[in-house]
C-alpha positions, -999 to +999 in steps of 0.1 A: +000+000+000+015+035-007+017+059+021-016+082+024-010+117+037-025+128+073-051+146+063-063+129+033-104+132+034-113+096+045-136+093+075-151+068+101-184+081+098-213+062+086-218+063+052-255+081+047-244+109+077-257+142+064-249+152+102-217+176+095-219+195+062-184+196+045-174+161+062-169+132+043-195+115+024-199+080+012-220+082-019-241+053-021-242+055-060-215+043-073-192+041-037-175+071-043-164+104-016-168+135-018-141+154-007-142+179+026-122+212+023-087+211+037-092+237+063-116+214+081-099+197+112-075+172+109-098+149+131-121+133+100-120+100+117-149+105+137-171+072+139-205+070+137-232+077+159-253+049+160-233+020+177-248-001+149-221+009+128-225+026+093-247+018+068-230-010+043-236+003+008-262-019-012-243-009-046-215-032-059-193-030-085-208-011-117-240-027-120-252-048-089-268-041-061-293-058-033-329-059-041-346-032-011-369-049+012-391-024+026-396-048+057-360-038+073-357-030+107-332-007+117-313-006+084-309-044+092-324-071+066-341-102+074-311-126+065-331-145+043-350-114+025-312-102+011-315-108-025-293-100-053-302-079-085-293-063-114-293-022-127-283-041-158-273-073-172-239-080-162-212-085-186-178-089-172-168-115-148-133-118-126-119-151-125-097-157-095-081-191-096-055-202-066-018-202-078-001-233-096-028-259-084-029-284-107-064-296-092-078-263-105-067-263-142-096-288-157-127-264-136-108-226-147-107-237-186-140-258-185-149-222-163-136-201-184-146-215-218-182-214-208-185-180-194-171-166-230-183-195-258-218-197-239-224-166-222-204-142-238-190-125-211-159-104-206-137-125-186-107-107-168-079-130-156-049-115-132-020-117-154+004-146-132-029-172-134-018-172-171+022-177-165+014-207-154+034-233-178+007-257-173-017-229-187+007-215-213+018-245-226-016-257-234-022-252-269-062-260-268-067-230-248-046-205-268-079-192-287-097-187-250-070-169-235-070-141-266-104-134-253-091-126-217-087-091-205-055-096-178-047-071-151-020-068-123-026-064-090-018-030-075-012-016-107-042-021-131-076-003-115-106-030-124-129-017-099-152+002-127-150-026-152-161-059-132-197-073-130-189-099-103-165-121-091-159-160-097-135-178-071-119-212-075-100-225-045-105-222-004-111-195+015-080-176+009-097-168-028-123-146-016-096-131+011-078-118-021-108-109-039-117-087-007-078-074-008-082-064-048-107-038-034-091-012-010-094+020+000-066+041-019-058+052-048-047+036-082-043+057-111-057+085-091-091+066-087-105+051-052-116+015-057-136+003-026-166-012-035-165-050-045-184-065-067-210-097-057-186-127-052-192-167-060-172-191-042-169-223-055-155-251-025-120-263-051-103-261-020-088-273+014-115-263+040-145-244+020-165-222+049-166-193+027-165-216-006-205-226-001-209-241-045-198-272-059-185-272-089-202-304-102-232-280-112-213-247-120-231-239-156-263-237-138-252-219-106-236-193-126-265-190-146-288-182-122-264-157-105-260-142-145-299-138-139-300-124-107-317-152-091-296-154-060-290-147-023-265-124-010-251-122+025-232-090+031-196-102+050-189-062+069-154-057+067-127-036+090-116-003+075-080+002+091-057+032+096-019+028+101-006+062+112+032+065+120+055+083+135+082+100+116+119+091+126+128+124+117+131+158+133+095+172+135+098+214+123+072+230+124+057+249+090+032+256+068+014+228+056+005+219+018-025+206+000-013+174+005-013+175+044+030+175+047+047+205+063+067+227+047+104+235+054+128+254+036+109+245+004+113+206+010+086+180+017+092+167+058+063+145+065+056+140+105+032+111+102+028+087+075-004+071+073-017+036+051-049+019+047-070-012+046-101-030+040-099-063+060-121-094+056-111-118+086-090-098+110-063-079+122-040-094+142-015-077+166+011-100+181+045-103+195+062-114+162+094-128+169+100-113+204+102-137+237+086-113+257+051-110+263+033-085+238+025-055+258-003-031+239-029-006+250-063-007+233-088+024+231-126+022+225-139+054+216-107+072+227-110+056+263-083+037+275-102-002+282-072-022+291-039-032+282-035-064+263-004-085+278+005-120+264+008-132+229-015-109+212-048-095+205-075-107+172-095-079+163-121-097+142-154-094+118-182-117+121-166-137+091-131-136+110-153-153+142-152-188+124-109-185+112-081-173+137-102-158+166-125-192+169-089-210+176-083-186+202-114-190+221-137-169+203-175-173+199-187-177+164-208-150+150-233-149+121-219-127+094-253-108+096-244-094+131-235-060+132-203-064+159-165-066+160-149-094+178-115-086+202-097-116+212-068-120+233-041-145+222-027-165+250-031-137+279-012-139+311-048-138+328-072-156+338-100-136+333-096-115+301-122-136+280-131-124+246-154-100+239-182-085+212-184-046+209-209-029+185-198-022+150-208+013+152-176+020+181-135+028+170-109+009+183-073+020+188-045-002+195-007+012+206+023+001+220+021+003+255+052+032+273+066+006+290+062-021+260+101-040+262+095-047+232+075-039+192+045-057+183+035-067+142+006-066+127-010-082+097-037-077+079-064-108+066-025-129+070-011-099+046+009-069+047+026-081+079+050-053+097+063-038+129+046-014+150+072+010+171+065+036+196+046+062+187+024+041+161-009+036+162-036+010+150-071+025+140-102+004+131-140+004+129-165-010+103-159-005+069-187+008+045-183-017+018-190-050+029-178-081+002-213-094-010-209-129-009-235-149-025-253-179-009-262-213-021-290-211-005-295-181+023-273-165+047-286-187+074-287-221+063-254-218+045-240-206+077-252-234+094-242-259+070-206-247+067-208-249+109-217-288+104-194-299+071-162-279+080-155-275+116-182-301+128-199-281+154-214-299+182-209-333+166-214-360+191-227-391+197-265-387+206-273-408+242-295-437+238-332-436+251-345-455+280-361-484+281-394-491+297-378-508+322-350-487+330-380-456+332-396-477+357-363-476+382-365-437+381 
């Protein structure tokens, strides 16, 4: 991620506040900000009111978007009432494959060959899928792969020019899907909003994967027609602001937020952002003393984390790192962020579930021996000194992750298949006889 200026306009605030006129605004149209004037105060990172968090945006990608219910409660759908739609027909579709898998070759070109012989859609392909010799070498699939339209990660913008998104693989497919979508800039244009995504299970464990790919023409299909449930998986918008190294002077300050001195460019703070599916995880990296960090809810000190780390998760993240930890598992549908201690040096700091709506801070305690890392869905990991801090609250563009079935029952399922919740073996009945003895 390049390095954002301090006071570029991105803010914490939910994203249909009209509270404070020349704050930041989340347009729910096409997921685009408008821009606050730069002599506003340098604290945009204000959270919402309503400790429900903000608003998801219902747009995604150029040309979806979820069908309104006019039955929701508190900006909150019925699970099972979240359907997907179309402004119209979609005609592009990224492919996301998992790396040199030799599993996944026969399902991307039987995938692939469909979607453009059969459907005639635009297919976009990221541009190392194809360098794979197994792919290249293929000379049946030369004629397909003239077709593609091939992009490179955090280079080529595709936010504007994809329908929806097709995964093959595990889980860690629609963690990079989510990570193609950030908040920044590429080419000068933001690119946050992510189009609907279909998993199909190719891979190792499969919660997040809910399709087989035995029945994939008619899946996709149906999706193609709009005839699909969505669940919308919130994700965490975080802010990495550091410290400079360097000799603070004080001077003017430009457009761009860095202070002026002696006509050369001195930034004091250095700031980067993320959108993260799973978590954010804050540990002790390769220290042998304990991790020793302070975490802020609302600007108020709640306690100081002390042992191998701390899991700040969403509801998807419940069921992946934090769930190992000793986390409950919570329904992607829940408005809530999960924090998770790793291995504390205490016995009573259990885990616990704040509202969405609320901003967490995390910092290297003063009398930390020791740095702390952090990383980012398992990405992006990197050190954290004194005089860092760690900034999160619910992001405004949720990954719309389409269901087999519904939100619920997929949930439920994936709770059964993959991590075999509450599996046991049921106690035999009594007899009559054995009733009679009671």
């Amino acid at each position: 991620m390049e390095a954002v200026p301090e006071l570029t306009p991105y803010c914490f605030s939910g994203c249909d506040s009209g509270e404070n006129p020349g704050w930041t605004h989340c347009h729910s149209g096409h997921g685009r900000r408008k821009g606050r004037s730069h002599s506003a105060s340098s604290a945009c990172f204000r959270r919402t009111q309503s400790l429900h968090g903000p608003s998801p945006v219902t747009t995604f990608g150029p040309k979806a978007c979820m069908l309104q219910n006019p039955k929701a409660v508190m900006h909150i759908q019925d699970p099972a009432s979240q359907r997907l739609t179309w402004n119209k027909p979609p005609k592009s579709v990224l492919v996301i494959k998992k790396i040199r898998d030799a599993g996944l070759l026969r399902p991307f070109k039987e995938l692939c060959i469909f979607l453009t012989e059969v459907k005639g859609m635009i297919v976009y392909v990221e541009k190392k899928v194809l360098e794979d010799p197994a792919i290249a070498a293929d000379e049946s699939f030369v004629a397909v792969k003239k077709k593609f339209c091939t992009f490179q990660d955090d280079l080529d913008d595709i936010s504007d020019s994809v329908d929806f998104i097709i995964c093959l693989g595990g889980d860690g497919t629609l963690l990079y899907a989510s990570s193609l979508f950030q908040v920044g800039f590429v080419h000068w244009k933001k690119h946050e909003s992510v189009p609907p995504v279909m998993a199909f299970h190719l891979g190792s464990l499969g919660f997040l994967t809910p399709f087989s790919f035995d029945t994939y023409q008619s899946q996709v299909t149906q999706v193609i027609e709009g005839n699909a449930a969505i669940v919308l998986r919130s994700r965490l918008l975080v802010r990495v602001s550091r410290e400079s190294t360097e000799k603070k002077v004080q001077g003017p300050v430009d457009e761009t937020g860095l202070i002026i001195t002696n006509g050369e460019n001195n930034a004091s703070h250095r700031t980067m952002q993320y959108q993260v599916l799973n978590e954010v995880v804050v540990d002790r990296g390769p220290s042998s003393y304990l991790s020793n960090v302070d975490l802020f809810l609302d600007g108020h000190q709640i306690t100081t984390v002390q042992g191998d780390g701390v899991i700040v998760s969403t509801p998807t993240g419940s069921t992946a790192y934090a769930v190992a930890a000793g986390a409950s598992m919570i329904h992607p549908n829940v408005p809530a962020i999960l924090i998770t201690p790793i291995c504390p040096h205490s016995l009573s700091f259990r885990p616990i579930v704040v509202p969405a709506g609320v901003e967490l801070t995390i910092k290297l305690s003063p009398d930390a021996r020791n740095t702390a890392w952090v990383s980012f869905d398992g990405r992006k990991r990197q050190e954290i000194s004194h005089g860092d801090s760690i900034t999160i609250t619910t992001s405004c563009f949720p990954v719309p992750s389409i269901c087999f079935r519904d939100p619920v029952n997929d949930w439920f399922e994936s709770l059964a298949q993959c991590l075999h919740w509450n599996v046991r073996k049921k106690q035999n009945h009594l007899s009559s006889e054995e009733e009679e003895e009671f």
